[in-house]
DSSP file (Angstrom, degrees, kcal/mol; ACC not computed):
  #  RESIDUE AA STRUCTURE BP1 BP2  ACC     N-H-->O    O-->H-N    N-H-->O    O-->H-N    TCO  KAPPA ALPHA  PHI   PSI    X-CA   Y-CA   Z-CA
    1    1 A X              0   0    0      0, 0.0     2,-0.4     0, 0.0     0, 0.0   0.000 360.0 360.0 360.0 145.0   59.6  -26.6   43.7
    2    2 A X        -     0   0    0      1,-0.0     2,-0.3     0, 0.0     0, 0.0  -0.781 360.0-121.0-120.1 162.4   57.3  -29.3   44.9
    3    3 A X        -     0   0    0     -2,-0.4     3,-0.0     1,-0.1     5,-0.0  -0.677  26.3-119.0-103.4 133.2   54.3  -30.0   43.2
    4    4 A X        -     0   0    0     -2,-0.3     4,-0.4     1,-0.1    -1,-0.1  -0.171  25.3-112.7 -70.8 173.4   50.7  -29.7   45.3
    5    5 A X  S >> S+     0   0    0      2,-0.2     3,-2.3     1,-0.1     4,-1.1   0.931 114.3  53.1 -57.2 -60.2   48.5  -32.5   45.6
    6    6 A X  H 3> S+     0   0    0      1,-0.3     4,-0.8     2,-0.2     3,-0.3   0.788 108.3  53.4 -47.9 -30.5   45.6  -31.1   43.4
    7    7 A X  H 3> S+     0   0    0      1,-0.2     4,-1.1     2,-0.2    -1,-0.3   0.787 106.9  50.1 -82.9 -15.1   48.1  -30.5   40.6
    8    8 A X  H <> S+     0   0    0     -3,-2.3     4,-0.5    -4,-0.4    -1,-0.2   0.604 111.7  50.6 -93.0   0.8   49.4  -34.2   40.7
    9    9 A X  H  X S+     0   0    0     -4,-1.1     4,-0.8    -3,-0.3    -1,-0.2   0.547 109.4  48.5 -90.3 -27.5   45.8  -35.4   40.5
   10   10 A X  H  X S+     0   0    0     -4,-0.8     4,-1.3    -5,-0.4    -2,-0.2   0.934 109.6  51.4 -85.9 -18.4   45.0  -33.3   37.6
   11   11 A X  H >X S+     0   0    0     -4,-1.1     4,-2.5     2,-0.2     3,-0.5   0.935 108.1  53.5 -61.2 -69.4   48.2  -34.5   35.7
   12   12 A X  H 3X S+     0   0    0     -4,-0.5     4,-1.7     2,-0.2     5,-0.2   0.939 110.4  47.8 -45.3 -46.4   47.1  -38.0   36.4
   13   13 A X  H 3X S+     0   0    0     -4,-0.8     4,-1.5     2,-0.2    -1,-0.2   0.966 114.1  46.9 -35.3 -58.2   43.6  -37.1   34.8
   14   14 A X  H <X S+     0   0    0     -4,-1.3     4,-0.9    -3,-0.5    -2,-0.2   0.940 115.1  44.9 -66.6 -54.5   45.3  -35.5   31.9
   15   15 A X  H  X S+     0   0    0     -4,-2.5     4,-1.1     1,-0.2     3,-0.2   0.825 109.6  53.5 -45.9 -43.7   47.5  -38.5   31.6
   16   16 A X  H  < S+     0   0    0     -4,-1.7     4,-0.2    -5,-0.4    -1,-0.2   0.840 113.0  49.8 -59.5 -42.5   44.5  -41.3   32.0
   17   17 A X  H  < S+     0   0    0     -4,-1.5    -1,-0.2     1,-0.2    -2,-0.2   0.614 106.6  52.9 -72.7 -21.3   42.7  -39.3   29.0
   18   18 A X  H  X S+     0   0    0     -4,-0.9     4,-2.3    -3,-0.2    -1,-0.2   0.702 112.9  42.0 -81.4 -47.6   45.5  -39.3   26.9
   19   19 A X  T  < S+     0   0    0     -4,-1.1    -2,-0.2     2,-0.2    -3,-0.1   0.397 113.3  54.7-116.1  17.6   45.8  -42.7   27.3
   20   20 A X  T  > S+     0   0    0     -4,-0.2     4,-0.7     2,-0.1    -1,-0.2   0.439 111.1  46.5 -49.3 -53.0   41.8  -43.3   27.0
   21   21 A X  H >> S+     0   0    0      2,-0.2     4,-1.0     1,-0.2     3,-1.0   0.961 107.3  54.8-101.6 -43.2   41.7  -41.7   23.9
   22   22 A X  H 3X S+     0   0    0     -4,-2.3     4,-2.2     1,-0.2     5,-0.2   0.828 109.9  52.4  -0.7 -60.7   44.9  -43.5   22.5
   23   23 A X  H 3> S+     0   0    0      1,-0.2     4,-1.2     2,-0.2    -1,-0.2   0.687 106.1  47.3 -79.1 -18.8   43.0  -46.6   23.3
   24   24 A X  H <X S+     0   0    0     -3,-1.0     4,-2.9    -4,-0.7    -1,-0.2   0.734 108.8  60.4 -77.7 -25.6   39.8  -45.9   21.5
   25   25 A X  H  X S+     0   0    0     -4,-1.0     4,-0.9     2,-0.2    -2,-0.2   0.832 108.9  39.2 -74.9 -57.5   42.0  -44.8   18.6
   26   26 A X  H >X S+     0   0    0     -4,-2.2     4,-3.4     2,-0.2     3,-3.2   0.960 113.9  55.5 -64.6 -64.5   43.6  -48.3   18.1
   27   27 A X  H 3X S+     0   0    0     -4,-1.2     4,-2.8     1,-0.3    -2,-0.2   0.822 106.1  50.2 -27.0 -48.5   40.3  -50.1   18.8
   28   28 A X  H 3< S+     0   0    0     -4,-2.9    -1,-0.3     2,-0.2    -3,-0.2   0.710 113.4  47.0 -77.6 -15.1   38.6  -48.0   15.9
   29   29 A X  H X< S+     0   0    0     -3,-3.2     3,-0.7    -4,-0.9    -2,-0.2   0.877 113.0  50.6 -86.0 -51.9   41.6  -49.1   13.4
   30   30 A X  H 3< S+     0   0    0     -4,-3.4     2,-0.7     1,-0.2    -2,-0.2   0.909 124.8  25.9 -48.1 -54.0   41.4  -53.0   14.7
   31   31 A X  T 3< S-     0   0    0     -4,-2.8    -1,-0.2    -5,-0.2    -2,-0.1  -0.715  79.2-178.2-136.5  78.3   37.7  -53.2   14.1
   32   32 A X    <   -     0   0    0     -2,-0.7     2,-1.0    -3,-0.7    -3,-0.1  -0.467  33.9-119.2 -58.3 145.3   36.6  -50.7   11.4
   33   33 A X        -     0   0    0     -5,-0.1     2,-0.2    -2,-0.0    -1,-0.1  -0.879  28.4-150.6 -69.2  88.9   32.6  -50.6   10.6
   34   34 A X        -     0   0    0     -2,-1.0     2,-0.3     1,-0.0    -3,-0.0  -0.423  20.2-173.9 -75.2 107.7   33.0  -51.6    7.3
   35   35 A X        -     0   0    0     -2,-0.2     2,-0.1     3,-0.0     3,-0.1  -0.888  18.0-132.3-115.2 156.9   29.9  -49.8    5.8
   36   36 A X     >  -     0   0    0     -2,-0.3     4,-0.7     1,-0.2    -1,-0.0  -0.371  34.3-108.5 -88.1-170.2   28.7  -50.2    1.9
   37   37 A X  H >> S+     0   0    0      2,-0.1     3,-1.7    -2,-0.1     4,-1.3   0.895 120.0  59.2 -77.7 -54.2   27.9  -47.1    0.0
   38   38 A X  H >4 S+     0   0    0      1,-0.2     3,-2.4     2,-0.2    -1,-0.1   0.850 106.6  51.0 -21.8 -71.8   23.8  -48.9    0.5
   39   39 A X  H 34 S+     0   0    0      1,-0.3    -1,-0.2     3,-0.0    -2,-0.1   0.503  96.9  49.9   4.3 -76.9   24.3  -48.7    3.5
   40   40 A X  H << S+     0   0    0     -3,-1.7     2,-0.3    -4,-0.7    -1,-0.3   0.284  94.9 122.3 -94.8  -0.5   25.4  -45.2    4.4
   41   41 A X    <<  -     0   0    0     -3,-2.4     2,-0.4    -4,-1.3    -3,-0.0  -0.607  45.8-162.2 -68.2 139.5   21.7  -44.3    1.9
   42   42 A X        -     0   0    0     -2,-0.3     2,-0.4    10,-0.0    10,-0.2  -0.963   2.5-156.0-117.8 117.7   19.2  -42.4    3.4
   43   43 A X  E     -A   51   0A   0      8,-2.9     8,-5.2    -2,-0.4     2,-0.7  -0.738   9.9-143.7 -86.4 122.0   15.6  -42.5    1.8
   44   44 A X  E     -A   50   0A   0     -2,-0.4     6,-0.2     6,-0.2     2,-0.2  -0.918  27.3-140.9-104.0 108.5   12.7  -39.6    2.2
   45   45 A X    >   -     0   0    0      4,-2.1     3,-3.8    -2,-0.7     2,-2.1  -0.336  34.1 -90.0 -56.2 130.4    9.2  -41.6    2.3
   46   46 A X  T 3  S+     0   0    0      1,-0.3    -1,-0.1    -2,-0.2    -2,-0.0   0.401 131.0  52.9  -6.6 -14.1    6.3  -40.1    0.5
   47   47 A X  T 3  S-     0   0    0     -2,-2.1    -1,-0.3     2,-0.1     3,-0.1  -0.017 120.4-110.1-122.9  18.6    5.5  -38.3    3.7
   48   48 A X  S <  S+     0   0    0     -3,-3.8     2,-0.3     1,-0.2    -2,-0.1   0.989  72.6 124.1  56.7  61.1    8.7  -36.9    4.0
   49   49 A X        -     0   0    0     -4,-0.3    -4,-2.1    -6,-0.0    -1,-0.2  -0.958  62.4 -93.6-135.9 130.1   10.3  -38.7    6.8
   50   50 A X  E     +A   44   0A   0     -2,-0.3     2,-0.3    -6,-0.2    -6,-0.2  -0.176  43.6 165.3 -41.1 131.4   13.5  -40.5    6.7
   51   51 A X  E     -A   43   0A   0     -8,-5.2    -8,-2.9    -2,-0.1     4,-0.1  -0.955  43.6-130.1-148.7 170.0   14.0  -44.1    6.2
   52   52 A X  S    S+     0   0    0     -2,-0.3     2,-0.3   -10,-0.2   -11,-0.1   0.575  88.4  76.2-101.7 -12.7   16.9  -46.5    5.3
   53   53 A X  S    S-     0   0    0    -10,-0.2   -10,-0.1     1,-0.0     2,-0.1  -0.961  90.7-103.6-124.6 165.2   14.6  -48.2    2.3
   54   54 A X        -     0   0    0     -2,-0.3    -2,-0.1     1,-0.2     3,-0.1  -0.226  40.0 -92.5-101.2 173.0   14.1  -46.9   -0.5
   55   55 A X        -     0   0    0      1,-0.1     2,-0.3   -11,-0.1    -1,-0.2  -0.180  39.7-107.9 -67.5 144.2   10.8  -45.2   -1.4
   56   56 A X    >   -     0   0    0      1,-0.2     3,-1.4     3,-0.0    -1,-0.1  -0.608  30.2-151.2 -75.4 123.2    7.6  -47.5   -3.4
   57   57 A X  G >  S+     0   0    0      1,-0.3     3,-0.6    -2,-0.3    -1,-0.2   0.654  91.9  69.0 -81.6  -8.0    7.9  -45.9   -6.6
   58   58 A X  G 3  S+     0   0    0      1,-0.2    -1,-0.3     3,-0.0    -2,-0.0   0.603  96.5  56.0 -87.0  -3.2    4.3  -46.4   -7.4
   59   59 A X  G <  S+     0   0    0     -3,-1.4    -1,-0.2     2,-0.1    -2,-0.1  -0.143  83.5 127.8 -93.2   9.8    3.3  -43.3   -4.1
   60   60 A X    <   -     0   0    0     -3,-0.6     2,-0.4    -5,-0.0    -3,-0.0  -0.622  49.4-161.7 -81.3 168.0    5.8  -41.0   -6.3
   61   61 A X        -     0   0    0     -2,-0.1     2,-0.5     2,-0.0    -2,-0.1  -0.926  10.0-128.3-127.7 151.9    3.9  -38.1   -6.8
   62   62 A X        -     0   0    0     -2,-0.4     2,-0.7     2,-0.0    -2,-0.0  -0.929  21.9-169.0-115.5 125.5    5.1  -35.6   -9.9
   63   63 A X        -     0   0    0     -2,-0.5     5,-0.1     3,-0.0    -2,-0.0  -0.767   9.6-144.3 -97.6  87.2    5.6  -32.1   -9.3
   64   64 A X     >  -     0   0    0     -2,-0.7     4,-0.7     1,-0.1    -2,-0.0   0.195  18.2-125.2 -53.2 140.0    6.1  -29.6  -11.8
   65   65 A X  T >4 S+     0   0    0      2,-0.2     3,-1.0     1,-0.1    -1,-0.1   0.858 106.0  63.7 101.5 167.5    8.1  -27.0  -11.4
   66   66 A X  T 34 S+     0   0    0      1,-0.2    -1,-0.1     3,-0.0    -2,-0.0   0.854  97.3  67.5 -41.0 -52.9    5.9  -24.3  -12.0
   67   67 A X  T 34 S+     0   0    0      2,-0.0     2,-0.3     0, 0.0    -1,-0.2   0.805  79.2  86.9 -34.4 -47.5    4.0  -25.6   -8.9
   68   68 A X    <<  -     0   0    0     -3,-1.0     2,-0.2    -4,-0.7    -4,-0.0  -0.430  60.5-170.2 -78.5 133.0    6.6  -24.8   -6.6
   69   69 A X        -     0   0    0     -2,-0.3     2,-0.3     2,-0.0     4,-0.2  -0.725   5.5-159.8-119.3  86.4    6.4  -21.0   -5.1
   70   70 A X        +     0   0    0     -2,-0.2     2,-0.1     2,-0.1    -2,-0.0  -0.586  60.1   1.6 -62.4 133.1    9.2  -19.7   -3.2
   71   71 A X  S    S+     0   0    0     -2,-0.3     2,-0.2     2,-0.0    -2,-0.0  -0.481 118.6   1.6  79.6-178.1    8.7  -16.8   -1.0
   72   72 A X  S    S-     0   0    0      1,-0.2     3,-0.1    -2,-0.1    -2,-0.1  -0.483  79.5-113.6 -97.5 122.8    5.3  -15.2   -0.7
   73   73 A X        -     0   0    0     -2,-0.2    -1,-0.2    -4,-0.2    -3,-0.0  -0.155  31.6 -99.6   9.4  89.3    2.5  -16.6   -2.5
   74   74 A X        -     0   0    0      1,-0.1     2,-0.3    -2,-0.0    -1,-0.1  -0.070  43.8-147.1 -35.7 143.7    0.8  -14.8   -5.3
   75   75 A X        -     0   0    0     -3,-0.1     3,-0.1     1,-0.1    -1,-0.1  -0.915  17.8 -93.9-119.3 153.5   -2.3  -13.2   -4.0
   76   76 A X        -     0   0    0     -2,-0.3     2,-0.1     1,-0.1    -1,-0.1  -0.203  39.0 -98.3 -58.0 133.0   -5.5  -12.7   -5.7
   77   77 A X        -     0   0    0      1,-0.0     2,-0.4    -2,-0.0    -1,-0.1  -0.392  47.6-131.5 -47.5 129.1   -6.7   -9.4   -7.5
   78   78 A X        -     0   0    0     -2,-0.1     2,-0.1     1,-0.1    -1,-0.0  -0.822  20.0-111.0 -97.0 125.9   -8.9   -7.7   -4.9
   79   79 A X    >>  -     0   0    0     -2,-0.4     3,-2.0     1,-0.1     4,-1.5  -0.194  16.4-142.2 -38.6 109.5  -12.1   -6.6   -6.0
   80   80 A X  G >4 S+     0   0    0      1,-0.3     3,-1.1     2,-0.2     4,-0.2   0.911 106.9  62.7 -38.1 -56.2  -12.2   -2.9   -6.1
   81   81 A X  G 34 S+     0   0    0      1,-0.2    -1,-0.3     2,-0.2    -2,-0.0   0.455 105.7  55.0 -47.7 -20.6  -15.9   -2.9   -4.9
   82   82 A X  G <4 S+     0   0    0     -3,-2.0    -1,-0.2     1,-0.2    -2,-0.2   0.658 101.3  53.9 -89.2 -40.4  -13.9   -4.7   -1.4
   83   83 A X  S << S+     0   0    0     -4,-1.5     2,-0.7    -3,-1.1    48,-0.4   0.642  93.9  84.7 -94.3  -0.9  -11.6   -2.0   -0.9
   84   84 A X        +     0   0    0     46,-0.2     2,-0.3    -4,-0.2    46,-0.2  -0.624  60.4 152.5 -96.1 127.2  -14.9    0.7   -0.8
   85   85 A X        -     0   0    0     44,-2.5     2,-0.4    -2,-0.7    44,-0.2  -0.937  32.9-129.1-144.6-176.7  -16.3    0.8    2.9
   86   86 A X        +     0   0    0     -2,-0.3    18,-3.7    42,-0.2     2,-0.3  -0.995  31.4 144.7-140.7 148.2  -18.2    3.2    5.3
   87   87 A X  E     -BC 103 127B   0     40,-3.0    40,-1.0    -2,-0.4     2,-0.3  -0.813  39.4 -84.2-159.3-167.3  -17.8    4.3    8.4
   88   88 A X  E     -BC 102 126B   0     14,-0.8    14,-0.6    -2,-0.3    38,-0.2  -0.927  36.9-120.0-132.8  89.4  -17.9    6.8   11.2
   89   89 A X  E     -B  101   0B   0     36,-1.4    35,-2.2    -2,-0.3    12,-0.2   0.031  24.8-175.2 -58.9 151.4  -15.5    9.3   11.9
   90   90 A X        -     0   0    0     10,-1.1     2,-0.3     1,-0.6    -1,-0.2   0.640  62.4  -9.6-123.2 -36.2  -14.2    8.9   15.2
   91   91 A X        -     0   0    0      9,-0.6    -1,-0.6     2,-0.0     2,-0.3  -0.848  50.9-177.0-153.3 158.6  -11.9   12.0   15.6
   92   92 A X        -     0   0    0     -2,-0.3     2,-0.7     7,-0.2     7,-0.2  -0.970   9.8-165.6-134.3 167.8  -10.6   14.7   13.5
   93   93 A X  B   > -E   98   0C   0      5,-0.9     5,-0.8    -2,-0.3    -2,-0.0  -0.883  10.0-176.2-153.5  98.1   -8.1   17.6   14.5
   94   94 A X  T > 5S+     0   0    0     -2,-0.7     3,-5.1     3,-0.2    -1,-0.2   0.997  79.3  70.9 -64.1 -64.8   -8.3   20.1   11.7
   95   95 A X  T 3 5S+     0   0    0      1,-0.3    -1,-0.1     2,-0.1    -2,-0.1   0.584 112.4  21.6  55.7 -98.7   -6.0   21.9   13.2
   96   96 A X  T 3 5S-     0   0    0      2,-0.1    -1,-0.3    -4,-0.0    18,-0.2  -0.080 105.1-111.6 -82.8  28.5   -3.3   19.4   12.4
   97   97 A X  T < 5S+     0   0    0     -3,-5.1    17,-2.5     1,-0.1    18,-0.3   0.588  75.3  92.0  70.9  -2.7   -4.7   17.5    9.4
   98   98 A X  B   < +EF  93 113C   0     -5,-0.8    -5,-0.9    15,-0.2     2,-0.3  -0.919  35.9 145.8-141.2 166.0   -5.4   14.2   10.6
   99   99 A X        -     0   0    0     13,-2.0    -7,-0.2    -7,-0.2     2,-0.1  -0.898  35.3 -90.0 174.4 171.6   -7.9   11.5   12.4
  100  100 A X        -     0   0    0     -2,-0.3   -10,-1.1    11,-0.1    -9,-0.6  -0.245  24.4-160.7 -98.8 144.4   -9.3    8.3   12.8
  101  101 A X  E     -B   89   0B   0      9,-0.2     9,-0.4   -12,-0.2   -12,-0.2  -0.585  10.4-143.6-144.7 108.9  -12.2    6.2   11.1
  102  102 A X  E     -B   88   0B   0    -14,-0.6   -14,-0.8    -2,-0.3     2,-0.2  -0.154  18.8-129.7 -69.1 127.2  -14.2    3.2   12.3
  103  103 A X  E  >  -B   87   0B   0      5,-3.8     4,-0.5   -16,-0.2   -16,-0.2  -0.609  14.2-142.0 -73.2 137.7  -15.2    0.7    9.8
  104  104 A X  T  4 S+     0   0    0    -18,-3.7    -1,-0.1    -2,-0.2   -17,-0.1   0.641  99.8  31.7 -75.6  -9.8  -19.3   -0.1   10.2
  105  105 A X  T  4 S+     0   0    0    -19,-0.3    -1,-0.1     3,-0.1   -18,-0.1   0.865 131.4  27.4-113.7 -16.2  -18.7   -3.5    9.6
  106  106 A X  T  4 S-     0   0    0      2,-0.1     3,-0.1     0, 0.0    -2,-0.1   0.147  79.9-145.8-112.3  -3.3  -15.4   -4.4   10.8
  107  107 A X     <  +     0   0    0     -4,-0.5     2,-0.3     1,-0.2    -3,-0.1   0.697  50.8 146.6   7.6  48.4  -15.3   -1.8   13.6
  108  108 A X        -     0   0    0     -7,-0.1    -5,-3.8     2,-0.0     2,-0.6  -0.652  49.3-129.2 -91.6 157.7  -11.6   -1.9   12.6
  109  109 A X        -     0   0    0     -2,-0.3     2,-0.5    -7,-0.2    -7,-0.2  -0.917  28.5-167.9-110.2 127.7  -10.1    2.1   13.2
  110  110 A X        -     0   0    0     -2,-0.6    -9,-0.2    -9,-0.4    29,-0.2  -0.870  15.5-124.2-127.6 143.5   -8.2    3.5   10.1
  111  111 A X  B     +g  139   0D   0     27,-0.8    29,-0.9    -2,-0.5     2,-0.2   0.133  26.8 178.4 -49.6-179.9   -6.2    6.4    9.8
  112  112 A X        -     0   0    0     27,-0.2   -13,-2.0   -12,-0.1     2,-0.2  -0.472  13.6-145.8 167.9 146.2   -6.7    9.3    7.2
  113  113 A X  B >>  -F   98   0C   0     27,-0.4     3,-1.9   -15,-0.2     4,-0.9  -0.574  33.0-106.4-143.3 148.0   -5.0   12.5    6.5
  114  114 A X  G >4 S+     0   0    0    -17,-2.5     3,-0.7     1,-0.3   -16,-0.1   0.885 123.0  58.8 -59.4 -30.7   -6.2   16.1    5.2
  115  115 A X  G 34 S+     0   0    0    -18,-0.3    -1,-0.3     1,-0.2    27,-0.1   0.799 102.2  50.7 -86.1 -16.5   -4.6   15.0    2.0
  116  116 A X  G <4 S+     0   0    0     -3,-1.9    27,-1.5    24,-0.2     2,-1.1   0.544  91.6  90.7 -86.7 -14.8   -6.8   11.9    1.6
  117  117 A X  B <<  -i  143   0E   0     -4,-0.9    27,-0.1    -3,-0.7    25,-0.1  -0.622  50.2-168.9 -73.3 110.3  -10.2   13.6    2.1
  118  118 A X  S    S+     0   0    0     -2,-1.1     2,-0.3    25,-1.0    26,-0.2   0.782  82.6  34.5 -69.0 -26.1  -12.6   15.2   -1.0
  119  119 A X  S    S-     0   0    0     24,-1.7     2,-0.3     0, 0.0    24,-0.1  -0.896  98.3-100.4-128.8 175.4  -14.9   16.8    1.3
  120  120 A X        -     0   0    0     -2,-0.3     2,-0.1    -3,-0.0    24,-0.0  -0.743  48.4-170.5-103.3 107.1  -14.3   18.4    4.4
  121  121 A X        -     0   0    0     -2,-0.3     2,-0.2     4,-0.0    -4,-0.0  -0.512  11.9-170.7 -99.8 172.6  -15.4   16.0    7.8
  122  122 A X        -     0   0    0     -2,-0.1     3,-0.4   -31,-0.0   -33,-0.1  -0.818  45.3 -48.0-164.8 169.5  -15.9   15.9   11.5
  123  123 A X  S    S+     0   0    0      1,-0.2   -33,-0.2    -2,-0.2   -34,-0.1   0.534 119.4   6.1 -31.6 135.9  -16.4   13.9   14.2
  124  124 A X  S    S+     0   0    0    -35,-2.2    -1,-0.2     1,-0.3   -34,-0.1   0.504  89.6 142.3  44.2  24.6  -19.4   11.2   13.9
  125  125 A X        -     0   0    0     -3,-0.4   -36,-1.4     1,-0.1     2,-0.8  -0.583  53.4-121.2 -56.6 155.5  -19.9   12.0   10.0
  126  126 A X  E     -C   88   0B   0    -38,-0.2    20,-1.2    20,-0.2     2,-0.6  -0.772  39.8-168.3 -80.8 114.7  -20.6    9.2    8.2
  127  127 A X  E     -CD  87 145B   0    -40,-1.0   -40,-3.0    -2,-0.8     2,-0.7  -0.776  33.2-148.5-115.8 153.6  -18.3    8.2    5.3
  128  128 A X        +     0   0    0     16,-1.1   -42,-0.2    -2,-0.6     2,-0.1  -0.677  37.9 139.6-108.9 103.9  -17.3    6.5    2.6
  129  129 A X        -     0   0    0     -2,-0.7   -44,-2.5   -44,-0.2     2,-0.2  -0.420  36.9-113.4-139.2 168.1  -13.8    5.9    1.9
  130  130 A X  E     -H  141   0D   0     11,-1.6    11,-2.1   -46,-0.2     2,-0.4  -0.697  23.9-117.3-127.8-175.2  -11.3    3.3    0.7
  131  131 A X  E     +H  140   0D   0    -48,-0.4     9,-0.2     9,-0.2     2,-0.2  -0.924  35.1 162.8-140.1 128.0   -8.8    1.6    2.1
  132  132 A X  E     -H  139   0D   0      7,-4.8     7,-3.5    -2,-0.4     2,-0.6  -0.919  39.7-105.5-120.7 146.5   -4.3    1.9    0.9
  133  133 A X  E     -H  138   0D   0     -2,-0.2     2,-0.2     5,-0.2     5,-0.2  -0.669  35.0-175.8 -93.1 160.1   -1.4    0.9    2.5
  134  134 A X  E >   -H  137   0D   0      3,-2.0     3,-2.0    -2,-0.6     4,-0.0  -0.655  41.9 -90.5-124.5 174.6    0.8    3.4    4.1
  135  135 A X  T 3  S+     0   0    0      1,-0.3     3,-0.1    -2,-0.2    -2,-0.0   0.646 124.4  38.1 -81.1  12.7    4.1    2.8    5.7
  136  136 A X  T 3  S-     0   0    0      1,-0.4    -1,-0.3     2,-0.0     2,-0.2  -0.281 132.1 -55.9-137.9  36.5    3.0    2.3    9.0
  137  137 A X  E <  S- H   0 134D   0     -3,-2.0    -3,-2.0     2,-0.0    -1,-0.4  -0.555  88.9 -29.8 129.7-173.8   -0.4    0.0    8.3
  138  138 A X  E     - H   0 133D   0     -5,-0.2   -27,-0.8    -2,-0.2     2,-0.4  -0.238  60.3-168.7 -75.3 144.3   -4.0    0.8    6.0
  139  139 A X  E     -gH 111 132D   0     -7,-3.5    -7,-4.8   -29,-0.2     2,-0.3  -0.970  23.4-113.2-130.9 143.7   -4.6    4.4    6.0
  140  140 A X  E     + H   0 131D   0    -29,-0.9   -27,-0.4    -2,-0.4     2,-0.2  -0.633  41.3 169.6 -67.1 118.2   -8.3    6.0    4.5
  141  141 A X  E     + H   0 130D   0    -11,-2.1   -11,-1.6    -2,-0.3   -25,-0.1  -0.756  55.4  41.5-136.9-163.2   -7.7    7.9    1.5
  142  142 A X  S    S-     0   0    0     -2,-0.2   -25,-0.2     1,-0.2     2,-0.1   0.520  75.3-175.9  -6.4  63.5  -10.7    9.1   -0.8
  143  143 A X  B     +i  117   0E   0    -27,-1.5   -24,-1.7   -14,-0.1   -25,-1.0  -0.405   5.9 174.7 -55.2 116.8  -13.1   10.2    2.1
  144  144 A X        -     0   0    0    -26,-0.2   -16,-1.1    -2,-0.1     2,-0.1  -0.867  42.0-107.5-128.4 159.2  -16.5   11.4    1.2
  145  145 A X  B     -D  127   0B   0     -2,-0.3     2,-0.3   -18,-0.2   -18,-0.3  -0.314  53.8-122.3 -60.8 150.4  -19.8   12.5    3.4
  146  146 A X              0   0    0    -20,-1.2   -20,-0.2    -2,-0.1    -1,-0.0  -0.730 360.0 360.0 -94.7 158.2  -22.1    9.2    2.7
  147  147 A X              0   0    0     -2,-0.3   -20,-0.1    -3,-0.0    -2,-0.0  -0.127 360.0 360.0 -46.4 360.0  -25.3    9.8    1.2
């Protein structure tokens, strides 16, 4: 069977690479990089970049710790008085039990449910309610008429 052109040029490739990589192979045993252990150290400066000397010891900073917080951040007790707002109801559907309420200052829209009302609304009362999460974002729960 006689051999095509293209396949005796790709043998000759294969062969060339062979004998490429062979040659790098000796080359890296003749002339080793002889590295120290110093050397092959890597130093993180005081602003947390690598560098090859080592860091001024008198820029250490000490970190407890206690300091460190992985994962989310405690957050601060929220004022009760925070979580109280007033607003304007925006829809209600007695009917099915639910409807929307616009904050007056934040004219953010928050849900609320028959089960979260104390008195009985509808559309443009004013109220005052407070604000939980639910499992799909802040929901209105102890809805009263305002004053």
């Amino acid at each position: 069977m006689a051999e095509t052109w293209n396949k005796k040029e790709r043998e000759k490739k294969k062969q060339k690479e062979k004998k490429d990589k062979a040659e790098k192979k000796q080359e890296r045993k003749d002339n080793p990089k002889a590295k120290s252990f110093d050397d092959m150290l890597a130093y993180i400066d005081e602003n947390g970049n690598i560098s090859a000397t080592p860091p001024d010891p008198r820029k250490m900073k000490k970190v407890l710790a206690e300091d460190i917080e992985i994962g989310v951040p405690k957050q601060q007790e929220i004022d009760p008085a925070d979580l109280i707002r007033k607003g304007v109801v925006t829809f209600f559907n007695d009917a099915k039990g639910y409807g929307f309420i616009r904050d007056l200052e934040t004219q953010e829209s928050f849900f609320v449910h028959v089960n979260g009302l104390q008195e009985a609304i509808k559309e443009n009362n004013k109220v005052i309610f407070e604000i939980e999460m639910g499992p799909k974002g802040p929901n209105a729960c102890n809805v009263k008429l305002a004053p």
